[in-house]
C-alpha positions as CSV (number, residue, x, y, z in Angstrom):
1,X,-17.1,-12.3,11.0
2,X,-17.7,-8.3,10.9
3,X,-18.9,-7.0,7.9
4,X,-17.5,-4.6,5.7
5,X,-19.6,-2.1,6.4
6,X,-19.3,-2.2,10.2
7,X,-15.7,-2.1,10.2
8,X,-15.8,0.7,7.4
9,X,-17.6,2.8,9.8
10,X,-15.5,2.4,12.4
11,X,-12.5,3.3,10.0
12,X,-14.7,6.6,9.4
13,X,-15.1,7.2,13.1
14,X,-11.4,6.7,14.1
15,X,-9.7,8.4,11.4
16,X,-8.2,11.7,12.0
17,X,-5.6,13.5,9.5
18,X,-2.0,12.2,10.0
19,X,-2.4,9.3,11.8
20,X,-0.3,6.1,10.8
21,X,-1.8,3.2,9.4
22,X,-0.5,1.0,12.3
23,X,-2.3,2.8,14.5
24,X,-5.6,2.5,12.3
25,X,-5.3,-0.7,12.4
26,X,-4.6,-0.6,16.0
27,X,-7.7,0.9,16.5
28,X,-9.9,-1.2,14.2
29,X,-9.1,-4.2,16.0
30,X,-9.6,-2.7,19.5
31,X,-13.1,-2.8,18.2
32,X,-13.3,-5.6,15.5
33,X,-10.3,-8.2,17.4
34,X,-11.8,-10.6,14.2
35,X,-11.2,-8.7,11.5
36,X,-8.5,-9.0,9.4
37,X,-5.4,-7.0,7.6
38,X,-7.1,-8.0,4.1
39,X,-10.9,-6.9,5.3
40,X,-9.5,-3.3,7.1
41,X,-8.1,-2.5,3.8
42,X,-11.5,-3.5,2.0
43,X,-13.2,-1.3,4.8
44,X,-10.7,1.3,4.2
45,X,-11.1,1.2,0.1
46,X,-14.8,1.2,0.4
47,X,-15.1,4.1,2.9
48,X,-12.9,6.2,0.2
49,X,-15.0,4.9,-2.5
50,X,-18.5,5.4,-1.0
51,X,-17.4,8.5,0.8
52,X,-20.4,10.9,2.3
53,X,-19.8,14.7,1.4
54,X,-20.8,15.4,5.1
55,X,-17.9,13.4,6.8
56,X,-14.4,13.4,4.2
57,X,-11.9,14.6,7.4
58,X,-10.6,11.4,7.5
59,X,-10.9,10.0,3.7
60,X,-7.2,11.0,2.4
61,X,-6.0,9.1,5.8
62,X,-8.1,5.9,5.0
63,X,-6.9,6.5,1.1
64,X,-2.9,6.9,2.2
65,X,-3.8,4.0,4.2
66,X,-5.4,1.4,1.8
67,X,-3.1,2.3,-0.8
68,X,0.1,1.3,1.8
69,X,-1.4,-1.4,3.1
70,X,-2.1,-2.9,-0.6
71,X,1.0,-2.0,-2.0
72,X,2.9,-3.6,1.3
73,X,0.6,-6.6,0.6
74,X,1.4,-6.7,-3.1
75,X,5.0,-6.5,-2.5
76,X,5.3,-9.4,0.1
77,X,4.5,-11.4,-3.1
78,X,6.8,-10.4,-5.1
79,X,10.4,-12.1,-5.2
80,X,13.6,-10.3,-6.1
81,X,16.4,-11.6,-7.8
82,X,19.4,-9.7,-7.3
83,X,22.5,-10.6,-8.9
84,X,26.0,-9.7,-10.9
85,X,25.4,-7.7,-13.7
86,X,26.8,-9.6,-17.4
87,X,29.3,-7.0,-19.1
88,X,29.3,-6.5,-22.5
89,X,32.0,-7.8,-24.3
90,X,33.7,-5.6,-26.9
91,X,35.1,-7.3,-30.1
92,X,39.0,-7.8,-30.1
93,X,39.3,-5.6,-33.2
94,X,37.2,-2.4,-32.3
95,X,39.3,-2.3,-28.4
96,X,42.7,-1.3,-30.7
97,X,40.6,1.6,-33.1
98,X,40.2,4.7,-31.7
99,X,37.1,6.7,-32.5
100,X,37.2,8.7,-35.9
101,X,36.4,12.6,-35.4
């Protein structure tokens, strides 16, 4: 198992602005084959969070990145329900009124 840090670094390495989180993850497993989806976004949350002033080139990439990656993750939980929509029935009486000025 690679560690958090090891694959964070790599993240830091490989990350240049607009490149696609596919191809981050891509390149993280090029170098880490064991790691997985849920530990690359950990890496990728912890190199935002712990961030050096000297090397931040690459930290809104690894931020866009997390943050799609968790919300894509989040949302393969989630189950919607789409259906008909219920119409609001009127009352016989107010359909023969019409409005007062």
């Amino acid at each position: 198992m690679t560690s958090i840090e090891e694959i964070t670094a790599t993240l830091r390495s490989i990350a240049v602005p607009g490149m696609k989180p596919k191809a981050i993850r891509a390149a993280v497993r090029e170098r880490h084959p064991e790691a997985s989806k849920k530990e690359i976004v950990r890496a990728a949350f912890f190199a935002v969070t712990e961030a050096s002033s000297a090397n931040q080139d690459g930290t809104p990439e690894l931020h866009n990145f997390a943050l799609a990656e968790r919300v894509a993750e989040d949302n393969a939980e989630v189950v919607l329900r789409t259906g008909k929509r219920k119409k609001k029935k009127h009352s016989s009486g107010a359909a023969g009124k019409s409005p007062a000025h």
